[in-house]
C-alpha positions in Angstrom: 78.5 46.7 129.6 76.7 43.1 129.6 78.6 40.2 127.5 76.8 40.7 124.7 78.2 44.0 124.3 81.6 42.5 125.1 81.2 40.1 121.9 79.3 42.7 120.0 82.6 44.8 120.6 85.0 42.1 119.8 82.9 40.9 116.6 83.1 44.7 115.7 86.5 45.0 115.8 86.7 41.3 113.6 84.7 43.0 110.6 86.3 42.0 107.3 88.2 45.2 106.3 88.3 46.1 102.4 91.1 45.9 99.8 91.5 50.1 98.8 94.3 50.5 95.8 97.1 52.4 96.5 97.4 55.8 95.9 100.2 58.2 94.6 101.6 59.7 98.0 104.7 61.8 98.9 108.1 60.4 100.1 107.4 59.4 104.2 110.0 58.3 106.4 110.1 54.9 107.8 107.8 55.9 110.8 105.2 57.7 108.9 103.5 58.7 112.5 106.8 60.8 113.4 106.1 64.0 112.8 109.0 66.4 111.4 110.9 68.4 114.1 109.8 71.0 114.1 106.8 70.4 112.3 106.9 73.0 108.9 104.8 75.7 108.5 100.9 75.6 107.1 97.9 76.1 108.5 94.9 74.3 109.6 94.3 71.5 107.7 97.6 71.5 105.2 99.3 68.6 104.3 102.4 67.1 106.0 102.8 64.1 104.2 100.7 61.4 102.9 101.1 57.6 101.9 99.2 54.8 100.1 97.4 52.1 102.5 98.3 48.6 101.8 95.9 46.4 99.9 93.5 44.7 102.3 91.6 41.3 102.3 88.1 41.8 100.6 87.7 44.5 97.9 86.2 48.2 98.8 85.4 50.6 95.6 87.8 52.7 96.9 90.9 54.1 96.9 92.6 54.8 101.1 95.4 57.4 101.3 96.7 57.9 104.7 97.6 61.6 106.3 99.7 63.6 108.7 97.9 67.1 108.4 97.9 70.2 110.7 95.8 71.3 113.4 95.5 72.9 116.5 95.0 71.4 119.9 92.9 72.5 122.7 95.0 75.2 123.4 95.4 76.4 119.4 98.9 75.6 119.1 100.1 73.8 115.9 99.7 69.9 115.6 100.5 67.2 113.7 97.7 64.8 113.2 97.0 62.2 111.2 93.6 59.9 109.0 92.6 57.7 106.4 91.0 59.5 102.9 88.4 56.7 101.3 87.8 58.2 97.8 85.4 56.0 95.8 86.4 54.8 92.7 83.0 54.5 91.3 81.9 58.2 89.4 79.0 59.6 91.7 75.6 59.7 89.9 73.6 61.7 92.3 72.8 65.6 92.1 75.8 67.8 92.0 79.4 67.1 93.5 80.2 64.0 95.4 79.4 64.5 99.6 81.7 63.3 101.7 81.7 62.1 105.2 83.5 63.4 107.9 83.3 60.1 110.0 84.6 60.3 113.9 85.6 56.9 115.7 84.6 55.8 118.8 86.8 54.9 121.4 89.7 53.2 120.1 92.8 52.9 123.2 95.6 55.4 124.2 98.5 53.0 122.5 99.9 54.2 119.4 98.9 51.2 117.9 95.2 51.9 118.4 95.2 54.6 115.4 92.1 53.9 113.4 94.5 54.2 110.2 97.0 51.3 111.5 94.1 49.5 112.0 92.3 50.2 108.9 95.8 48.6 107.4 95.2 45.8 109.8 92.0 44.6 109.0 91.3 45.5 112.8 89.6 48.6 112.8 85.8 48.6 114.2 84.4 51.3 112.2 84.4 49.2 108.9 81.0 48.5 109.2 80.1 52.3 108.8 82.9 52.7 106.4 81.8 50.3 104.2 78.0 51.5 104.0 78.7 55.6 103.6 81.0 53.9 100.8 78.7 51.5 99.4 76.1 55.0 98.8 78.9 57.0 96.5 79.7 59.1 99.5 83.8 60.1 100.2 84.9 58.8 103.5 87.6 60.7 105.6 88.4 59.2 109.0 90.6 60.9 111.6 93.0 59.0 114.5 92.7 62.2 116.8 95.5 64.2 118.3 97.8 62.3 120.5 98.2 58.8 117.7 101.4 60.4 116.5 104.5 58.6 117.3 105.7 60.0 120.9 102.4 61.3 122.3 99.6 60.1 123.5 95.5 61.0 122.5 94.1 63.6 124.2 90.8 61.3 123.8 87.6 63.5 124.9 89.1 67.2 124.7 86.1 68.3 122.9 88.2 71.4 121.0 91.0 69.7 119.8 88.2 66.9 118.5 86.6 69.0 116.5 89.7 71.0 115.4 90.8 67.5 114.0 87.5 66.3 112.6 87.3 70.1 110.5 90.7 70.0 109.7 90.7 66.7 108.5 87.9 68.2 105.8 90.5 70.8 104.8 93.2 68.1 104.2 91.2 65.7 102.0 91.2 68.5 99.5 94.8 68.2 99.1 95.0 64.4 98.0 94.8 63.7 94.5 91.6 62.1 92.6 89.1 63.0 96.0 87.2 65.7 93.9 86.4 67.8 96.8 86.4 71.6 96.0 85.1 74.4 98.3 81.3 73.8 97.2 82.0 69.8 98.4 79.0 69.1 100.7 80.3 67.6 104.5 78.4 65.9 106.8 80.1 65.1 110.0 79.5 62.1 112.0 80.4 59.7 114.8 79.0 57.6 118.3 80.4 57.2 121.1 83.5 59.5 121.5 82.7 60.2 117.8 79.7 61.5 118.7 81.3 64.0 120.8 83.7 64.9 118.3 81.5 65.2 115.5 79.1 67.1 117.7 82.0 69.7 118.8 82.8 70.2 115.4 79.5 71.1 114.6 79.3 73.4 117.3 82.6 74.9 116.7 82.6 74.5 112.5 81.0 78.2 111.9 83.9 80.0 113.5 86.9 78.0 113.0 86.0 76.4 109.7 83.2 78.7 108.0 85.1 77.6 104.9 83.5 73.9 104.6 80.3 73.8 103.5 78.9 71.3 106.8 75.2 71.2 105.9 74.5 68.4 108.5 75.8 66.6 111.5 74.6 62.7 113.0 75.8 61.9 115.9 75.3 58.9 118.4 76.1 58.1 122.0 77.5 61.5 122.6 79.4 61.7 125.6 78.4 65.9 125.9 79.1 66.5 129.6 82.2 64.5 130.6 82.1 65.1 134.3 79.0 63.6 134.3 79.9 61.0 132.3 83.1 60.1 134.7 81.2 59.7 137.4 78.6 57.2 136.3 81.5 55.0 134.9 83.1 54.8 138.7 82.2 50.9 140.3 80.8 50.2 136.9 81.2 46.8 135.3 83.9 47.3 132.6 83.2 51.5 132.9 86.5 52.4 135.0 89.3 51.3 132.2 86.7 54.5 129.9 86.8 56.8 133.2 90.4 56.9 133.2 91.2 57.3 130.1 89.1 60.2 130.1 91.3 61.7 132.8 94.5 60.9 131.2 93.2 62.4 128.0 92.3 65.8 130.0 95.7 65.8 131.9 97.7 65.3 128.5 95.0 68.2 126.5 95.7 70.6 129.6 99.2 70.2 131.2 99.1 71.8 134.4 95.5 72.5 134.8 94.2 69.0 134.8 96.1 67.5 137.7 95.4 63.7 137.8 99.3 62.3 138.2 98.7 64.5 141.8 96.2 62.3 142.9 97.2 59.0 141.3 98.9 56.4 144.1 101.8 54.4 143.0 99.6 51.9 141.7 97.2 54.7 140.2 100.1 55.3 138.1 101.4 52.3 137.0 97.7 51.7 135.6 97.9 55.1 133.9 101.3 53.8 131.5 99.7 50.0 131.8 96.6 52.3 129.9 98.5 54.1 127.8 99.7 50.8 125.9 96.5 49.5 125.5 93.9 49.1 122.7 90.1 49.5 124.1 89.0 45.4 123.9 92.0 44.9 126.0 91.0 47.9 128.6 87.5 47.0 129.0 87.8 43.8 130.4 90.7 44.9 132.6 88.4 47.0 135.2 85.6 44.7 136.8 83.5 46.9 139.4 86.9 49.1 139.8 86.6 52.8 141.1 89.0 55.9 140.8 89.3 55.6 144.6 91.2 52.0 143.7 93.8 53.5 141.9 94.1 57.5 143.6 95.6 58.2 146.9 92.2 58.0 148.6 90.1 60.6 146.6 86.8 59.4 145.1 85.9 60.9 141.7 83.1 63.5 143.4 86.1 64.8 145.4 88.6 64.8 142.6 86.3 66.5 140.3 85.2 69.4 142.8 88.7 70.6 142.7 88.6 74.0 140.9 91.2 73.4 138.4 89.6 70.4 137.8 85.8 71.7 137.3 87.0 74.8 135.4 88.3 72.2 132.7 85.4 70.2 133.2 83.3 73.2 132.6 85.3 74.0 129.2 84.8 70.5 127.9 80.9 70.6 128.5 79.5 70.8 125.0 75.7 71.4 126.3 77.0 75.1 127.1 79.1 75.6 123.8 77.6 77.4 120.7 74.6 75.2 119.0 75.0 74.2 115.4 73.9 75.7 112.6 73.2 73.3 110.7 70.4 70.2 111.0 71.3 67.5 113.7 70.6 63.9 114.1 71.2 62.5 117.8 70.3 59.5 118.8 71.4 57.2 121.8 70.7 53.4 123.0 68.0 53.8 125.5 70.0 51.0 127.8 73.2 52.8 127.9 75.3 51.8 130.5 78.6 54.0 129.3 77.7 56.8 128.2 74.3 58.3 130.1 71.3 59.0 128.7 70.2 62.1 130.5 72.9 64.3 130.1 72.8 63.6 125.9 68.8 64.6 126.1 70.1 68.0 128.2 72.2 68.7 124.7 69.1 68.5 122.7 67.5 70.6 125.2 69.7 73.3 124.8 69.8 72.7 120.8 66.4 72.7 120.3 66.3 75.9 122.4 69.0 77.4 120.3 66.9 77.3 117.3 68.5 73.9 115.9 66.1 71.8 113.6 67.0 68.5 115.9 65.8 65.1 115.6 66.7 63.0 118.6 65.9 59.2 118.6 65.9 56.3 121.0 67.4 53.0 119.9 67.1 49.9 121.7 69.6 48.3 123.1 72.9 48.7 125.3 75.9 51.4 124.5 77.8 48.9 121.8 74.2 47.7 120.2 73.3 51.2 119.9 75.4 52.3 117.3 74.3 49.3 114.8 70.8 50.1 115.8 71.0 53.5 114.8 73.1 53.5 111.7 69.9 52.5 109.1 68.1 56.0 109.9 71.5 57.6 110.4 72.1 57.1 107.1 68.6 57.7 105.5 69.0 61.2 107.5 72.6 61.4 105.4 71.0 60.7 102.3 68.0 63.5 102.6 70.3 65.7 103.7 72.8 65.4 100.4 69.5 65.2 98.4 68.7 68.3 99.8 65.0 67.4 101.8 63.9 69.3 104.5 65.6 68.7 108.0 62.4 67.3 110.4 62.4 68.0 114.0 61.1 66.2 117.0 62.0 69.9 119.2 59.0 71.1 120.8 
């Protein structure tokens, strides 16, 4: 990433936040993000507890409830996970039932304190800007933190199943809080760049099976990081890419214990970096990694070799959303045609296979760098959003 993406980043993550009223919530415990031991029974997407965000600096039509909700992680077992609800306050005047937006954040950090909804309360958090516009068109606004932001554990970051188990379940959950509205005929759109765009993209792919219950009638996603082996690799010697690259790895290891074996190959240093990382919000961790490559930090592995071990590839191979099930539903993608993070060829091999699978796709080319790119794509992101809820025909640029 150049410097202007550096201060494009850090002016992101300076965005005036928005005052939300409080909402009525159930009784929490002084650390809201403990989850109980052991965690009750419910299924996907049933409440654990909720609480009111704190009144903010500039004023947002809209009330903010934070969430602990079940889920399941990559490996279906039961989680506790956690978001922000946005519910406007304004009545929505458009044709039928209020949409809603199932909005998934870009990379955020592997410290606790990184949790979009802490920094949502903070003023901090870098998907305002988006925030703000879905709100400013009538549309709900549900955000999740991901698995792994819970106090005690640590994200999972670009397990693509337990992504979109969140993002779906997080649908599921909204229904519970009081004043949102949503009913089973609520219209969802999901969205997201960066690792957002992964997730919203897995929960797309995933949302017919484990979620046929939402009615998902589009997805937009940006910058999607679809096959992460590939992805890895073109990070390694990078300019600020290697902080990314291992997070990725330490999000595997912690989404597959004892499949994913990174702490094997780590040196000492290797993993003193890896806890360094797993305190650290993403501003911090992108300028900590100039030119750095996994080989700095394993026991003399390079990332080719560590990621042709089997164990390695076969979750490699799990996480690669290019051979998952295509959508059903109409798709947005677009990605910065300078992207230096995430790359551009294997995101146009995922709209290959898309279009091939019969979705109505529209993928677009935005200028810029990876940070620019999701500014420059959010005005026909969201004209894409608003056809959809109006109910337009999908386009397609598949051939």
């Amino acid at each position: 990433m150049r410097r202007s993406a550096v201060t494009c980043l850090l002016s992101l993550a300076a965005l005036v936040a928005a005052v939300v009223a409080p909402t009525a919530a159930s009784a929490a415990p002084a650390d809201f993000y403990q989850p109980p031991s052991p965690l009750p029974a419910g299924p996907p997407g049933a409440i654990i507890r909720t609480q009111p965000m704190p009144a903010l600096a500039t004023a947002l039509t809209a009330t903010a409830t934070t969430v602990m909700y079940h889920s399941r992680d990559a490996r279906n077992a039961d989680i506790a996970v956690t978001g922000t609800v946005f519910t406007p306050r304004l009545p929505w005047l458009g044709a039928g039932s209020r949409p809603w937006v199932d909005l998934a954040v870009g990379t955020q950090g592997l410290g606790p304190q990184c949790a979009p909804s802490k920094q949502f309360a903070t003023s901090t958090e870098q998907e305002l800007e988006p925030v703000s516009l879905l709100l400013a068109r009538g549309w709900g606004v549900v955000v999740i933190d991901y698995e792994g932001y819970t106090t005690g554990s640590t994200p999972t970051y670009v397990a693509g199943v337990s992504e979109a188990h969140s993002v779906l379940d997080m649908a599921r959950a909204a229904a519970s809080v009081p004043g949102t509205g949503i009913s089973p005929a609520t219209r969802w759109a999901t969205m997201g760049y960066s690792q957002g765009g992964g997730a919203s993209s897995w929960a797309a792919s995933l949302a017919p099976a484990y979620a046929p219950d939402l009615q998902l009638i589009t997805d937009v996603s940006g910058g999607v990081p679809a096959d992460i082996a590939n992805v890895a690799e073109s990070l390694d010697g990078s300019l600020i890419g290697e902080g990314l690259q291992l997070y990725a790895l330490i999000g595997l290891q912690q989404a597959y214990p004892g499949r994913f074996p990174l702490d094997d190959s780590l040196s000492v240093a290797g993993k003193a970096t890896e806890a360094a990382l797993k305190t650290q919000c993403v501003v911090q961790t992108l300028a900590g990694f100039p030119l750095k490559k996994f080989s700095d930090y394993s026991t003399g592995e390079t990332i080719r070799q560590f990621d042709a071990r089997p164990d390695v590839a076969a979750v490699y191979a799990e996480n690669n959303l290019t051979t998952r099930p295509a959508p059903t539903v109409p798709v947005f993608q677009y990605h910065a045609a300078l992207d230096e993070i995430v790359p551009l060829g294997q995101a146009q091999a995922l709209n290959r296979a898309w279009c091939s699978a019969g979705v109505r796709t529209v993928f677009a080319l935005v200028p810029g760098d990876h940070i620019a790119g999701e500014t420059a794509g959010l005005p026909t992101a969201l004209a894409w959003l608003g056809d959809r809820f109006a109910g337009r025909p999908a386009p397609t640029t598949c051939s």
